[in-house]
Residue frames as qw, qx, qy, qz and C-alpha x, y, z in Angstrom:
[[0.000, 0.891, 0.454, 0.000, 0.00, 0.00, 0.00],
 [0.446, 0.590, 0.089, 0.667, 1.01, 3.39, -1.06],
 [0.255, -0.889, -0.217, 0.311, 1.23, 6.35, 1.31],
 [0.330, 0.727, 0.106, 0.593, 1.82, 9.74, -0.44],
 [0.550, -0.549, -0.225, 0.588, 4.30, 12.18, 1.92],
 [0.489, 0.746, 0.021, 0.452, 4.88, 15.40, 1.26],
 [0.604, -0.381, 0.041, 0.699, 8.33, 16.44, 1.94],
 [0.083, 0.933, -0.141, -0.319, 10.00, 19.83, 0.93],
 [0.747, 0.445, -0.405, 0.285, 12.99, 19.83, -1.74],
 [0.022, 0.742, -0.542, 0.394, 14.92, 20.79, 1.57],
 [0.837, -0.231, 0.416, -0.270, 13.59, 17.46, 3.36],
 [0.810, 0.586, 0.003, 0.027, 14.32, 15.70, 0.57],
 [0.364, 0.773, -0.416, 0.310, 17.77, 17.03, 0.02],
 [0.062, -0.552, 0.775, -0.300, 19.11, 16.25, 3.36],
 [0.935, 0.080, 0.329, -0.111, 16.97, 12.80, 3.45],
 [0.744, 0.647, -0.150, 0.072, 19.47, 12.17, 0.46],
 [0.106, 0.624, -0.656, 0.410, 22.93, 13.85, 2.38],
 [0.520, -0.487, 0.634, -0.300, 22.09, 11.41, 5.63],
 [0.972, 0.040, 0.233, 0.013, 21.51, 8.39, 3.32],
 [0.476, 0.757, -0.402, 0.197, 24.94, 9.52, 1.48],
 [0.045, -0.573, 0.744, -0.341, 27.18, 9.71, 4.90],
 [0.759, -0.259, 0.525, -0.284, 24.89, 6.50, 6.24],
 [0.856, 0.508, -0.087, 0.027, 26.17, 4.69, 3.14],
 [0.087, 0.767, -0.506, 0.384, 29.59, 6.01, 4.15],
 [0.508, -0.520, 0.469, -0.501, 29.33, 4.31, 7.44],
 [0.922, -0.052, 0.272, -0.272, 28.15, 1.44, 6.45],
 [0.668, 0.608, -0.387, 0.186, 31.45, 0.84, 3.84],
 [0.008, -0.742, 0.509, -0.437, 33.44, 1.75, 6.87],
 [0.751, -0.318, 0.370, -0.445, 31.91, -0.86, 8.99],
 [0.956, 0.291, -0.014, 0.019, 32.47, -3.53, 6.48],
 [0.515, 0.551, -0.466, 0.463, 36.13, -2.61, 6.38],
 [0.357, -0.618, 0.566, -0.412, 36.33, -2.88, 10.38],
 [0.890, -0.136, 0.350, -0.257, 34.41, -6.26, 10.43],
 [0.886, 0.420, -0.154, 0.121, 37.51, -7.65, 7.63],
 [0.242, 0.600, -0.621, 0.443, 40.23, -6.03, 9.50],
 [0.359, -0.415, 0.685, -0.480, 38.89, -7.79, 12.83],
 [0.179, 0.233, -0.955, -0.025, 38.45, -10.98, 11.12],
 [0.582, 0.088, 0.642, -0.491, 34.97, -11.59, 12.13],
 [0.442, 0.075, 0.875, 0.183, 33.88, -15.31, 10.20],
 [0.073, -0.119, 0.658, 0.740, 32.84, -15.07, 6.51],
 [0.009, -0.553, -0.816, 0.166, 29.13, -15.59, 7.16],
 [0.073, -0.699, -0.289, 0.651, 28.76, -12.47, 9.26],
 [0.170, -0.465, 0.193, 0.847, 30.49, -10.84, 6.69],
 [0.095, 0.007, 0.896, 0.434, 27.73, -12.12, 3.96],
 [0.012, -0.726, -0.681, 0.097, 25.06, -11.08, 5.87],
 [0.085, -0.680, -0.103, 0.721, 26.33, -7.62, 6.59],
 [0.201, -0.271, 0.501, 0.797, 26.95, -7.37, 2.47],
 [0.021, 0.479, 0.862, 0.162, 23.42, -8.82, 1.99],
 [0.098, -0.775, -0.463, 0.419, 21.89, -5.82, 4.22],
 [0.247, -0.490, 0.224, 0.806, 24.03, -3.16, 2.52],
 [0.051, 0.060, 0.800, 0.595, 23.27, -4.31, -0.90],
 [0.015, -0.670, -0.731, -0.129, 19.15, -3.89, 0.06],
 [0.188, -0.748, -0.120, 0.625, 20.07, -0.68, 1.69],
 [0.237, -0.315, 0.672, 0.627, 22.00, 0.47, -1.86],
 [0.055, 0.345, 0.739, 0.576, 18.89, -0.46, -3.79],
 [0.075, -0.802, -0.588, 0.072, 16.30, 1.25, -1.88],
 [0.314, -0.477, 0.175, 0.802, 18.81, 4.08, -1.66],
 [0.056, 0.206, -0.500, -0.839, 18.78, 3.97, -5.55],
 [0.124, 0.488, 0.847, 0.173, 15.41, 3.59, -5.87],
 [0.120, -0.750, -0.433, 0.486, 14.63, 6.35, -4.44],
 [0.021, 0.547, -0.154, -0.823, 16.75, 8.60, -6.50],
 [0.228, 0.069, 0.746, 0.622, 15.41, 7.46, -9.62],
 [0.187, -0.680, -0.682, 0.194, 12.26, 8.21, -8.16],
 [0.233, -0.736, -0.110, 0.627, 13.53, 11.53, -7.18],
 [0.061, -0.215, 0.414, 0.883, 15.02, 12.11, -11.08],
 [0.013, 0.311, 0.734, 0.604, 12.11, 11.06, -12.82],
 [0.124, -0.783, -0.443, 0.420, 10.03, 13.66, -10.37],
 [0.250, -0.466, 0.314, 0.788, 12.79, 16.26, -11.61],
 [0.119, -0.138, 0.618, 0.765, 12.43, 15.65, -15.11],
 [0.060, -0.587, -0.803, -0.082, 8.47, 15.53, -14.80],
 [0.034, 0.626, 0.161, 0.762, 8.40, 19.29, -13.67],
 [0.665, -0.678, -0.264, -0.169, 7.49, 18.64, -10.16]]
């Protein structure tokens, strides 16, 4: 089910910058959990989550260009 939000471009915008640096974070993380050796699973799941994060991420902006390029 749909639910329609309305957000400002300035919501928007920094809804974008915190998924940027939380994207950031998450890279970083992945490089701690390989430097501290933690068992090849773990490290499968954590790449699993990222990787759904990463698409909804880019979903969103496509979402967000084809708003853009609609006039809205």
């Amino acid at each position: 089910m749909a639910t329609m939000v309305r957000l400002s471009r300035e919501q928007i915008d920094q809804m974008f910058v915190e998924m940027d640096e939380m994207e950031k974070s998450l890279k970083a993380i992945h490089a701690e959990l390989i430097e501290a050796n933690v068992p090849k699973a773990t490290l499968n799941r954590f790449a699993r989550m990222h990787d759904r994060y990463t698409s909804g991420v880019a979903f969103l902006m496509k979402q967000r260009d084809l708003g853009k390029t609609e006039g809205n």
